[in-house]
C-alpha positions as CSV (number, residue, x, y, z in Angstrom):
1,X,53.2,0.2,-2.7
2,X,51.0,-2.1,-0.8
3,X,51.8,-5.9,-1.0
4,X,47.8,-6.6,-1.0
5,X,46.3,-6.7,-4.5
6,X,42.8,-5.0,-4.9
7,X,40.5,-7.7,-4.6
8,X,37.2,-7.2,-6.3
9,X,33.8,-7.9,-4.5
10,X,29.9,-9.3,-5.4
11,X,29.2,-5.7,-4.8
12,X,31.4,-4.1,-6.7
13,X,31.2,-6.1,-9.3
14,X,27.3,-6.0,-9.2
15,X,27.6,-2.1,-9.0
16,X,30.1,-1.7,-12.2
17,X,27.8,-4.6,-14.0
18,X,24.3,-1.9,-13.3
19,X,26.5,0.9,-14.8
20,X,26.9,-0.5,-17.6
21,X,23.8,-1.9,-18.4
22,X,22.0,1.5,-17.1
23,X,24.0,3.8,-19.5
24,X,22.5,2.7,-22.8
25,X,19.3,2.9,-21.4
26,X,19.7,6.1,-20.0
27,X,21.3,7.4,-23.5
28,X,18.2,6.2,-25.2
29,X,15.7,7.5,-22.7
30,X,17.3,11.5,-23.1
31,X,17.1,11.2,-26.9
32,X,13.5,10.6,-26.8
33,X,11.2,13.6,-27.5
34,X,8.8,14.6,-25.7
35,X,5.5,16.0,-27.2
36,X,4.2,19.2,-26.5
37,X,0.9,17.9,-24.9
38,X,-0.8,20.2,-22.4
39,X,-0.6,18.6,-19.0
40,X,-3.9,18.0,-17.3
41,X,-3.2,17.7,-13.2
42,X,-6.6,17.0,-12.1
43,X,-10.3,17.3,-13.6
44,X,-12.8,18.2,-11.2
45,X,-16.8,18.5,-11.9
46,X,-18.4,21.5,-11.1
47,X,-21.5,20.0,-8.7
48,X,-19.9,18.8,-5.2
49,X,-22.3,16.6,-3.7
50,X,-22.6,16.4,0.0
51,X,-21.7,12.6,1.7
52,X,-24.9,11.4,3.3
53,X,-24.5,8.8,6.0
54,X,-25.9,5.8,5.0
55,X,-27.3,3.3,7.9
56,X,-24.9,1.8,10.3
57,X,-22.5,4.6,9.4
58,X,-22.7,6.1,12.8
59,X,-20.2,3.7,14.4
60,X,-16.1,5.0,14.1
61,X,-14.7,3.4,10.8
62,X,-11.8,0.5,12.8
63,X,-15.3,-0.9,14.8
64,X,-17.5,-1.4,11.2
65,X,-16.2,-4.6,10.1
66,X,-16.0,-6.1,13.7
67,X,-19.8,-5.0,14.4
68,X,-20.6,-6.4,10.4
69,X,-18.9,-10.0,11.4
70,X,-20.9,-9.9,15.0
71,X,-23.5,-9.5,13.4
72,X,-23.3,-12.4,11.2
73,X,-22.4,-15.0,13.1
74,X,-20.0,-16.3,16.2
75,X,-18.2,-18.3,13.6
76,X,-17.4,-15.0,11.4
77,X,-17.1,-13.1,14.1
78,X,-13.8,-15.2,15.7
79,X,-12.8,-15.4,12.2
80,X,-12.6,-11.7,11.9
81,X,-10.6,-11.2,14.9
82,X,-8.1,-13.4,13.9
83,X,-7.9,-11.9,10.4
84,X,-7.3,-8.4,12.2
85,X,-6.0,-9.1,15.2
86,X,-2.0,-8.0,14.7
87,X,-4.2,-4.6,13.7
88,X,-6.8,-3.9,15.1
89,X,-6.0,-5.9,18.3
90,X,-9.8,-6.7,19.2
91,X,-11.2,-8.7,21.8
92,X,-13.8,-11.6,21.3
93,X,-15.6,-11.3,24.6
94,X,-16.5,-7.3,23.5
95,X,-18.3,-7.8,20.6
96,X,-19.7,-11.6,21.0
97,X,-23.5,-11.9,21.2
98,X,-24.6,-12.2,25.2
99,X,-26.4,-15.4,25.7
C-alpha cells in the first residue's frame, strides 16, 4: 500500500464534473426522434451561366484591392498596406503613384 493518498486535480475534477453534466444531455438527445424527412444535399438550377470578366478583372485576385486603394488615393493606399501587410506583405513604393 502506498503511503501517498490519491490527490485529486483541477483536471480531474473538471473532467468527472463534464461527465456528469454531459450524460443527461446525452440521454435526452438519443431519446429524441427523428423524422422521416427526405434529405436534400444540394439544389442545383438547370441553366449554368458562364462568369464574364467584368472590367479591372484582368489583374490576379491578392493585387485587386492594392491597385483599388492606389487608385484612390496615397492616403488609402498606405492605409491598405498596413491593413494587409502581415498578409499580403506589399510594398508602398510598388504601387504608389510616380510623381
Amino acid at each position: 500500500m502506498s503511503p501517498n493518498p490519491i490527490r485529486s486535480t483541477l483536471f480531474t475534477g473538471a473532467a468527472v464534473a463534464l461527465a456528469l453534466v454531459a450524460s443527461p444531455a446525452l440521454a435526452v438527445e438519443a431519446t429524441t426522434a427523428i423524422p422521416d424527412a427526405p434529405i436534400v444535399v444540394a439544389q442545383t438550377s438547370t441553366a449554368v451561366v458562364a462568369a464574364t470578366p467584368l472590367a479591372g478583372d484582368e489583374d490576379p485576385v491578392h493585387l485587386r484591392g492594392v491597385r483599388k486603394a492606389a487608385t484612390e488615393s496615397p492616403e488609402t493606399l498606405r492605409r491598405y498596406i498596413w491593413r494587409t501587410r502581415m498578409i499580403y506583405n506589399h510594398w508602398y513604393d510598388a504601387f504608389a503613384p510616380k510623381e
